[in-house]
N, C-alpha and C positions, 0 to 999 in steps of 0.2 A: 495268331495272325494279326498283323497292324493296318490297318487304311489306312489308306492316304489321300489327300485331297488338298485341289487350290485352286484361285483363281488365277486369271493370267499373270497379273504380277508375282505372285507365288511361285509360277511355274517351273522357272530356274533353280529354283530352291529345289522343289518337290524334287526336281531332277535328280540332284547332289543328293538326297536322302536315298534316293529311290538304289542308286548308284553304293550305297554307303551298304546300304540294308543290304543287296546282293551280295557287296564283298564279305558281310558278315552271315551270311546263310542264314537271315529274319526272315522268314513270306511275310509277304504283303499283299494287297490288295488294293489297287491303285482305283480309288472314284471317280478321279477325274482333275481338272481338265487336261487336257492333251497337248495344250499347244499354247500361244502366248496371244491367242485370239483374244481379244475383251470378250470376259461373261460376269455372270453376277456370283459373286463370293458365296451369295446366301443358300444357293445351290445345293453347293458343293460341301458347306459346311451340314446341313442339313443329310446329305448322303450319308458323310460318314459318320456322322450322330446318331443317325440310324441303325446303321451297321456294326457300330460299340453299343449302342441301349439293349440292340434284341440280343447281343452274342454273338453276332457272326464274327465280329472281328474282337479280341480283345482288348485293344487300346488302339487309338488316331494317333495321327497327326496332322496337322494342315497347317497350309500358307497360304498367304494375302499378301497384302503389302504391306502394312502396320500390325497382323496378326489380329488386329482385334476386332474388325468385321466379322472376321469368320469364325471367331471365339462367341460372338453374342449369337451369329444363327446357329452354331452348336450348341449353343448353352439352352436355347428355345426347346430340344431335343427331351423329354423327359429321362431322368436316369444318366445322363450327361454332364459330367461336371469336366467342361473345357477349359483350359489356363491358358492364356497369354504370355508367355517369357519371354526375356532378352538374357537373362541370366540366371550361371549354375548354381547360384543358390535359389532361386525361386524354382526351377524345373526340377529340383530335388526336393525340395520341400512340399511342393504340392502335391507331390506324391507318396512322401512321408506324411503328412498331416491332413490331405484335402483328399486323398485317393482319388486323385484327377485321373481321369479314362482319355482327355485326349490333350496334347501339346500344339498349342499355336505359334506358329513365328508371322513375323514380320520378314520378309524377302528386303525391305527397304527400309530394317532396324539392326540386322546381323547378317553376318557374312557366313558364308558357307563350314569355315571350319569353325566358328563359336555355336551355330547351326546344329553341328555334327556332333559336341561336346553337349551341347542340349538333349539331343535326341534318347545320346547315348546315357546319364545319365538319368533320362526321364523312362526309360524301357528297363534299367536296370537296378532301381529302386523302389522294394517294396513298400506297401503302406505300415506304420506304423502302429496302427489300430488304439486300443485302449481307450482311453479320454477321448480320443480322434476318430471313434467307433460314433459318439454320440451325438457329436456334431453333424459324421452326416446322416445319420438317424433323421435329425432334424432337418437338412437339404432334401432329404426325402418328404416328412409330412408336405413342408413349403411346397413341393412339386406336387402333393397331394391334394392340397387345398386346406388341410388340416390347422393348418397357422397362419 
């Protein structure tokens, strides 16, 4: 299952995601927001940081407007390592080497089908483990307090 979540400038995006996911028979689990109301990003980034740390859902995504609001209140999330991309080689890679849990975009940095080529990519690449096992060993103590 994926969450999803954004804030109002996000919303359009979420849309096209939300839209994408159905046509590929993904569940998801939509957080929020619902409408293109102004709310605060921090929210909602927070929701689904939640709902990928304990399990419920197994990888995010969210939008914003620049993606990277909502990347830092997900990243607040213990157990949460959220990525900011604009591009296919970063949303692949974070997942090969960062085992990133959730994908943020920018609504007001990419467009719907560079968007959609993110998504897909970032849900269909697994992590690479090995040497990339130890690193986030270490994003974990840092969440620990350990270092």
């Amino acid at each position: 299952m994926i969450a999803l979540g954004s804030d109002h400038a996000g919303f359009p995006l979420k849309e096209e995601i939300r839209a994408y996911l159905d046509s590929k028979g993904i569940a998801y689990k939509d957080y929020g927001t619902y409408s293109c109301d102004s709310v605060n990003y921090a929210l909602f980034g927070a929701k689904v940081g939640k709902a990928v740390a304990v399990g419920e859902c197994e990888k995010g995504i969210l939008c914003c407007g620049t993606g990277i609001g909502i990347s830092i209140a997900a990243n607040k999330v213990p157990g949460v390592r959220a990525a900011c991309c604009s591009d296919y080689f970063s949303a692949k890679y974070t997942r090969l080497h960062n085992d990133a849990n959730i994908l943020c975009m920018g609504a007001r940095v990419v467009g719907a089908g560079l968007a959609l080529e993110l998504v897909d990519v970032f849900l269909n690449t697994a992590f690479e483990g090995g040497r990339h096992a130890d690193r986030i060993a270490v994003f974990e103590q840092i969440e620990k307090g350990e270092l």
